[in-house]
N, C-alpha and C positions, 0 to 999 in steps of 0.2 A: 150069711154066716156071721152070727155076733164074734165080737172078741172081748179081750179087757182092752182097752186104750187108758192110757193113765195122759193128760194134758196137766200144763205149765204153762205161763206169760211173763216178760218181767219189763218193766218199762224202760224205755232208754233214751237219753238226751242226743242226740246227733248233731256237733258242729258243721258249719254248712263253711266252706274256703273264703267266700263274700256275705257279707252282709246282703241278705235276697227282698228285694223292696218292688213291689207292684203297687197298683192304684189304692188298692185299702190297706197297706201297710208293710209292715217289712218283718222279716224273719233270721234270725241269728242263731237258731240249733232247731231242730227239727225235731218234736217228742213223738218217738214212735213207740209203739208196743209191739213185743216178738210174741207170737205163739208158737208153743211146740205141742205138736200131738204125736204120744208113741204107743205102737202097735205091740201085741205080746211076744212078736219074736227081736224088737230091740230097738227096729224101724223109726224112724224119726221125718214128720214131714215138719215144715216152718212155713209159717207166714207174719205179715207184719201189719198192724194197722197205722195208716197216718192221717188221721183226724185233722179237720180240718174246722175253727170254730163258723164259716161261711154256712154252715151246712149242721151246726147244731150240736157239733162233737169238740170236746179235747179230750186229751191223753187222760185225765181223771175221768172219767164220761166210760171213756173204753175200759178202762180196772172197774171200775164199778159194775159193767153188764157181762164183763166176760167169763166170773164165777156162772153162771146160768147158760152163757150159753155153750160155755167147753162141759157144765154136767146134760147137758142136753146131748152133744157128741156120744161122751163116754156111755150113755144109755142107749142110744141108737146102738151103739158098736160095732160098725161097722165102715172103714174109709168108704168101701165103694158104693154105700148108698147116699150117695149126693144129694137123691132126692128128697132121700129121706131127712136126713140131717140137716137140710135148707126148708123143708116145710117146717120140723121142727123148731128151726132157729127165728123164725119170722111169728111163732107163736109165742118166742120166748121175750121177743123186742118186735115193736112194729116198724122202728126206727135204727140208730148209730150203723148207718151204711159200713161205715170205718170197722168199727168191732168185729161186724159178721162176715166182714173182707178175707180178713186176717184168721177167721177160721176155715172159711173157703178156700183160702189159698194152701193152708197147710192140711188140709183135707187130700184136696188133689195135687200136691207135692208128694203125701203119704200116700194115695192110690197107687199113683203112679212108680212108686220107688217099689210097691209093692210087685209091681208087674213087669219093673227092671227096664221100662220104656223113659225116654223126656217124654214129656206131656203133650208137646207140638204132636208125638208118633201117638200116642194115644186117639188124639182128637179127627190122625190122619191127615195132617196138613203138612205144605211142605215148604220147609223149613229158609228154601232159595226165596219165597216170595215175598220174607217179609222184606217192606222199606225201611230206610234209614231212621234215626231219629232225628227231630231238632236236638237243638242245643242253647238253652235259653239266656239269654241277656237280660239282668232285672234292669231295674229303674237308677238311673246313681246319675252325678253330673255328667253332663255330656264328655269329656275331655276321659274319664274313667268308661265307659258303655264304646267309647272305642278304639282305647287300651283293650277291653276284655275282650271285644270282639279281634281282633287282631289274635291275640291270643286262640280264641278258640279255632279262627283258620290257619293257625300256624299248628293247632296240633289236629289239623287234620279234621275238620268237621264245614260239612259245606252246606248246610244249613241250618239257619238260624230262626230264633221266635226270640223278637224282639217285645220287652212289655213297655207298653204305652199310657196316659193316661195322665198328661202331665202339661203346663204351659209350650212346652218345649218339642211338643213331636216331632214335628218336622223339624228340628234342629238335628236333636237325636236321629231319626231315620237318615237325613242327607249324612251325617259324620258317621253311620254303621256302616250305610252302603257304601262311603269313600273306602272304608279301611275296610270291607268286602265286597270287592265290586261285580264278582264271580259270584256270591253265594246266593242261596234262595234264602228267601225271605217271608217273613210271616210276619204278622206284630198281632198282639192281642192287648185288648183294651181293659180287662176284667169289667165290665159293666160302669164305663168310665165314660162313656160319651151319649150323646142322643141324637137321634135320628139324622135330623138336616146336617150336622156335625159332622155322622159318620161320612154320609156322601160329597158332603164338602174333601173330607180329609182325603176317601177313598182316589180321587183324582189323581192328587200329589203322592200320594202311596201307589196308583198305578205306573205313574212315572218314572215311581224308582223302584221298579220290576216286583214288585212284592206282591207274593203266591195270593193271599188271602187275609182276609181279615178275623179274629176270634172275638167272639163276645163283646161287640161295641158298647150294646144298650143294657140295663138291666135286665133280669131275668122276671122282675114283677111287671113288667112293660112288652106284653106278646106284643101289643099292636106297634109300639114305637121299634120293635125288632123287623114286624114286616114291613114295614116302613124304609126301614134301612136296609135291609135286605132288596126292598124293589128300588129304590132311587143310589143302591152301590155299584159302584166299575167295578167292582172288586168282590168275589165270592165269600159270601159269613158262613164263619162254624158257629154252631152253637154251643157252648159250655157249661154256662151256669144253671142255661134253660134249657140242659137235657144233662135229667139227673137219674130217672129210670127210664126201665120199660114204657110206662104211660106217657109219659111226655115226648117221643118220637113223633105219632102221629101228629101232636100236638106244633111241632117245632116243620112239620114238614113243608109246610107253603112258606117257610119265613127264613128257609136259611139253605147253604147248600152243603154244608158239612155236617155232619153229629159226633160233639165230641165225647168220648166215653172214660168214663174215669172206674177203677174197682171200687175206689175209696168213696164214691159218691152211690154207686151202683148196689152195692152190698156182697159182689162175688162175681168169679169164674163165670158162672151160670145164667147169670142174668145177664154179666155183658156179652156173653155169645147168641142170648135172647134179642138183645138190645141192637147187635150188629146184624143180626139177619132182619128183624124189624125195618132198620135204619135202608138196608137193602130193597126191601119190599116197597118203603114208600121213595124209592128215588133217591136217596142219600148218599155220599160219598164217606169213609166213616175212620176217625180220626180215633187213638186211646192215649188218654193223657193221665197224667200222675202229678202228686203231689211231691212234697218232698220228703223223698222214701228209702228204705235200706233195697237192698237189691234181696234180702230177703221177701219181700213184695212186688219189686221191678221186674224179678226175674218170672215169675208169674205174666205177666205182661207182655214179656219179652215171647213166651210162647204162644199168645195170640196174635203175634205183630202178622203172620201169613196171610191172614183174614183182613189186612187192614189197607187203607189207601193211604194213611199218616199215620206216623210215631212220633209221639213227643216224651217218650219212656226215659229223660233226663234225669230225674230226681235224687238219683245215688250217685252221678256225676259232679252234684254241687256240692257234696260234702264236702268237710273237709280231707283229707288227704288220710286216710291209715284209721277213717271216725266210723266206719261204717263196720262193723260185726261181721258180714255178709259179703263174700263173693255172690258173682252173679251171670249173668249170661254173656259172652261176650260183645261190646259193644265199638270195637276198634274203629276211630274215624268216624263215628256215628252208626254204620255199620252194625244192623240188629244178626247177631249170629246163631241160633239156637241149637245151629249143628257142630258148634265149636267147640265144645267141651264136650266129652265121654262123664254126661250125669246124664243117672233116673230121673224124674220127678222134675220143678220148675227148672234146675239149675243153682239154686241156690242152695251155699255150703258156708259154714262157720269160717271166718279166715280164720289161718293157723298161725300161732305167733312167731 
């Protein structure tokens, strides 16, 4: 059944609380783009893209493709043909994962609100399984990394993902773990180390109780991955080097995690593609995000059931009142989907 759908995007700056610094650089506002797609009875779904340039996208990148591909939508017309409107979209860009996120998500936000369900009830999952998120630690002097970690076990968050990739690792990890000495622990390297390094490192990070390692090696270096992969104490996610559907198979001998991102993926539908994939060849399968409104998060937050890790953080590092968008409840790290009485992702305009 066509309809009219009228669509709209508008860009927006997002302060982040901290200055946010990983191995390739540091981020001070987050440029995301909102989409709104609305149905003829008044309906409104939203999604959010947040590009990332690792990956070939910014926020001018996403304005640029998104005229083409919201008249793509509006011609389909129809929310509930998902399939339709994704084979569509993938004719219209063969690329910007981030753009075609952000119409997949408000695609089935608007399905869904259409059918008066959250999204988690749509797909039939249930809502008790999903896990907690981390709660990420960027890069800053040792003496600040754990002030903030303090911080975030005092407001209730008992795991962590620490980012690494610095002379100082093991400085940082011994002073996270003193001022968390209970919490789980993760650290992720963004394509910061190489092989005999990772395993070196892996040792003294097994020491100090830490869950797993994310993305040591670079993503252009498979072999220096399975490399570190077989000579680590400590289990690798893959990140960088699992960006679609294709590269699962690809990542399977070399890691024991797959980490999945919307914004890398291009949507709803391929990371539920990408998760059962990840399943089929032996994977444990983690969904992580960038730095995102809960416009996008929340999206996310209704796939946490299907997952073994959350790292659904991104709209926790804003700053304080920056973010447009309520979102799923996430109390204590705590992914909630059944927490709020909303249709569709969960995400709703805050109200001033």
């Amino acid at each position: 059944m066509t309809m009219a759908l009228s669509t709209a995007f508008e860009r927006v700056s997002l302060p982040l609380e901290h200055d946010f610094t990983i191995s390739r650089g540091t981020t001070v506002a987050a440029e995301n783009v909102i989409v709104h797609v609305t149905d003829d009875d008044g309906t409104t779904g939203v999604g959010a893209a947040a590009p990332s340039a690792r990956y070939g996208e910014t926020a001018a990148t996403v304005v640029a493709v998104l005229p083409e591909l919201l008249a793509a939508v509006e011609a389909v017309g129809d929310p509930h043909a998902l399939a339709a409107v994704e084979e569509r979209l993938s004719g219209v860009v063969s690329d910007n994962p981030a753009a075609r996120a952000a119409v997949s998500v408000a695609l089935h936000d608007l399905a869904a609100k259409r059918l008066g369900v959250p999204l988690y009830r749509l797909w039939g999952l249930d809502p008790t399984d999903a896990p907690d998120t981390s709660y990420t630690i960027g890069i800053d002097d040792t003496g600040t990394m754990r002030e903030r970690t303090r911080a975030a076990v005092e407001a209730g968050y008992d795991t962590l993902k620490l980012k690494l990739g610095t002379d100082r690792d093991r400085e940082v990890c011994e002073a996270v773990r003193e001022a968390a000495p209970d919490a789980t622990l993760r650290v992720d390297a963004n394509e910061a180390w190489m092989p005999r390094e990772t395993a070196r490192k892996s040792e003294w990070l097994a020491d100090l109780g830490v869950e797993f390692i994310e993305q040591p090696i670079p993503a252009d270096d498979p072999a220096g991955l399975k490399d570190a992969y077989e000579r680590s104490a400590l289990p690798i996610a893959a990140d960088e080097s699992c960006v679609t559907l294709a590269d699962v198979p690809r990542i399977a001998d070399r890691c024991d995690i797959a980490n999945l991102k919307l914004m890398k993926c291009g949507g709803l539908r391929e990371a539920r593609r990408m998760i059962h994939a990840a399943r089929a060849h032996g994977l444990e399968v983690m969904l992580g995000c960038m730095v995102e409104s809960n416009a996008a998060i929340a999206a996310g937050c209704q796939l946490a059931p299907l997952l073994d890790y959350a790292d659904l953080d991104g709209s926790l590092l804003l700053a304080d009142g920056a973010d447009p968008f309520e979102g799923v409840p996430t109390p204590e790290g705590r992914i909630d989907p059944a927490g709020i009485d909303r249709a569709g992702t969960g995400a709703v305009e805050r109200s001033e």
